[in-house]
N, C-alpha and C positions, 0 to 999 in steps of 0.2 A: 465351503469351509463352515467351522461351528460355533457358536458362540460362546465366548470362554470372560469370565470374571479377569477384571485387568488391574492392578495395580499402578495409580501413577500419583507422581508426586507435582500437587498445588503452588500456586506461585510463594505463596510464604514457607516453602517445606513441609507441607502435610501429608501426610498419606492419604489417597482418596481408591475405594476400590469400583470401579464401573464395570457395566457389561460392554463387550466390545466386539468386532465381526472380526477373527481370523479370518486374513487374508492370503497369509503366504504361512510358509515354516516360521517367521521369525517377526512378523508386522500385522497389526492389527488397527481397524479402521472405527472411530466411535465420533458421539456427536460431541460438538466442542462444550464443554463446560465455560458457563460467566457467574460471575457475581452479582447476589441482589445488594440493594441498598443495605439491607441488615444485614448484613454478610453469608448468610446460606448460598448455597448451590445452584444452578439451575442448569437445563440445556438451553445454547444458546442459539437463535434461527439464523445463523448462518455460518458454514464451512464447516468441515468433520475435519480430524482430527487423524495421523496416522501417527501408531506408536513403536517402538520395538518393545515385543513382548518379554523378553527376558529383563530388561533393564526399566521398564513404564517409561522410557524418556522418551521423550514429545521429537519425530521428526518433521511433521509441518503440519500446518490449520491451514486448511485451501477451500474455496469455494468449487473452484476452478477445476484445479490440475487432477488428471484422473489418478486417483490414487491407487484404486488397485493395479493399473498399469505400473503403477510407479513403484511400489511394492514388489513386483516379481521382477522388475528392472533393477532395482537394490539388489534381491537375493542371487542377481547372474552373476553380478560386480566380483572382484576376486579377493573379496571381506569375509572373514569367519563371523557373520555375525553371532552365532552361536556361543563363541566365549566372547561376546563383548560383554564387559561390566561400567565403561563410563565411556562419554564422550570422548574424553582424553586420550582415548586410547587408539581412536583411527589418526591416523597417519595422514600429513598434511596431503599428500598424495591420493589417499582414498578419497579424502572428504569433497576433495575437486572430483573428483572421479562422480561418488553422487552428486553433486549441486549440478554437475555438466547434464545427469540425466532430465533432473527436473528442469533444466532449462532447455534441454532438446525438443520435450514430451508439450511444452508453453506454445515453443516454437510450431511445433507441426498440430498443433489445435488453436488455431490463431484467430479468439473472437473478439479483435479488437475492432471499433467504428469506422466507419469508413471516413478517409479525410475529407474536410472540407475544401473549396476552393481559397476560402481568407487564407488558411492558414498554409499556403503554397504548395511546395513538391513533397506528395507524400511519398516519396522514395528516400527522402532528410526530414526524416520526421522531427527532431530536435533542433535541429539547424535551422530547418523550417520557421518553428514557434519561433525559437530566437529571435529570428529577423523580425520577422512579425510582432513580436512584444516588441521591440525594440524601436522601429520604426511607429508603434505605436505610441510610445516612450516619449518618442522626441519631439512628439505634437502637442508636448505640455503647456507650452506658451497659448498656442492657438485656445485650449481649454479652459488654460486660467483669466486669456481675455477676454472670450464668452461670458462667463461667471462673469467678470470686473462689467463689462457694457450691460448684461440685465441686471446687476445691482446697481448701480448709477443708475439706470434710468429709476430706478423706484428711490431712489435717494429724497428726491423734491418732494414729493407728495405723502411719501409713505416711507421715513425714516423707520422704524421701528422694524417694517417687516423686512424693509431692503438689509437689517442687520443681521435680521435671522437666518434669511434666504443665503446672504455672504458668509453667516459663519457655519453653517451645515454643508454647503455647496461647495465651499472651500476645504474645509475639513477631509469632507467624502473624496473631493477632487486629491489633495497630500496625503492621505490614505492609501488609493487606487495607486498612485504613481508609487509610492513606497512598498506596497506590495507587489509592483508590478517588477521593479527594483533588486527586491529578492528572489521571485522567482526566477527571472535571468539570468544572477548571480548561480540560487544552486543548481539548476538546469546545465549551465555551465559547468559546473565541478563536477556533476554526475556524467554531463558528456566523456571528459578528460579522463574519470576514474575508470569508467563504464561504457562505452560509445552503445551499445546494445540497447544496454537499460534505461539509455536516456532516452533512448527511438522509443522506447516500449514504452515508457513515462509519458513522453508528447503525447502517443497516440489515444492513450488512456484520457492524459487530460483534457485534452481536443476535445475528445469524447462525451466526456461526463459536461461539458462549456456547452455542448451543442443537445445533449440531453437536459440538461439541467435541473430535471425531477427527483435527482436521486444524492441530490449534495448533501441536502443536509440530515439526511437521515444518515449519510456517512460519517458528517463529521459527531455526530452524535455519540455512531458507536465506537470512534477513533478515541475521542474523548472517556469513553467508560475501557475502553482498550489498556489508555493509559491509566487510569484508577487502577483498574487490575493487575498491571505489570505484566502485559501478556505483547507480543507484537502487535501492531497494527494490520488490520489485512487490508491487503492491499491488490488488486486486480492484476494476474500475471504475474503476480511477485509470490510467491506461497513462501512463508517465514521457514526457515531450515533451523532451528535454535541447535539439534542437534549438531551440525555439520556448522555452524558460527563458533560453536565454544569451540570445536576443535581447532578451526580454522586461526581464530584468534591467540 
């Protein structure tokens, strides 16, 4: 395929015209556009971008998911993409129809980490964590009276630091537990909503706890993600914004 000028439209409503890789009759592949600090353009170093070329509207930013597969598995679907003009216009029925492929295409390229032992049976990957935060959860006494006996013991001698030490230690300690707190909680709703996606979440999360190199440079760009008004990317998750508005 050839390279063809694309027109798509920016997260405030703008026109922007890019070059971009025709992929199929109707989908084309480019590099994701971010925002600098003064508001110009840039490419951004990670995931590309599939678009429908008659419309420029954005069907997913993936790091991941092979797009050009996914693009000639679109154009099989039994969609005229050719007179599409807006989202609105596929049928709640299509839009399952694609989101089913790209979640097939996840499925059968599956790099996600291998389970740990902590974190139990990696066949309940969600179920799994659960228990596991949970039971981790319920060791908060045991934690908070750690903290309480090495602050007492500095109490006599060394008042001042024994306050410091209790109120950072303590602090960090109601912290951990309260975010421990919510991750369970929505773990839980996304099992109930999603039983799949919650498996694919654990494994991810697990993952990146047992790598650890690579968090904060995530939460980095999650944060400039939301600046922008653009999805977050997310691993095995490739954002469908085309196939959400319809769906919603």
């Amino acid at each position: 395929m050839a390279l063809i000028s694309l027109e798509i439209t920016w997260s405030d409503g703008s026109p922007i015209t890019i070059t971009a890789e025709q992929v199929s009759a109707h989908f084309a592949i480019s590099p994701t556009l971010t925002a600098r600090q003064d508001g110009t353009l840039t490419f951004a170093d990670h995931g590309r971008s599939l678009t429908h070329i008659p419309t420029g509207l954005l069907i997913t930013r993936s790091g991941w998911l092979d797009l050009r597969r996914y693009a000639a598995e679109l154009e099989a679907l039994p969609i005229n993409w050719a007179t599409l003009t807006h989202a609105s216009e596929l049928t709640e029925e299509q839009a399952k129809q694609a989101k089913a492929v790209s979640d097939r295409l996840i499925a059968e390229d599956d790099t996600s980490w291998p389970w740990p032992e902590w974190a139990g049976d990696k066949s309940q990957p969600a179920l799994s964590l659960l228990t596991e935060r949970l039971d981790f959860a319920l060791k908060f006494t045991q934690r908070y009276d750690f903290v309480t006996t090495v602050t007492n013991s500095l109490r006599t001698d060394h008042p001042e630091l024994a306050r410091i030490v209790d109120t950072h230690l303590l602090g960090s300690l109601i912290a951990s537990h309260s975010a421990g707190y919510g991750l369970i909680y929505l773990l839980s709703v996304l099992q109930r909503i999603d039983p799949t996606a919650a498996d694919r979440a654990a494994r991810n999360l697990v993952g990146a706890w047992e790598d650890g190199s690579s968090m904060d440079e995530w939460m980095y760009q999650w944060r400039k993600e939301i600046a922008e008004g653009v999805p977050l990317t997310l691993h095995e998750f490739p954002d469908l914004p085309l196939l959400e508005k319809t769906a919603s």
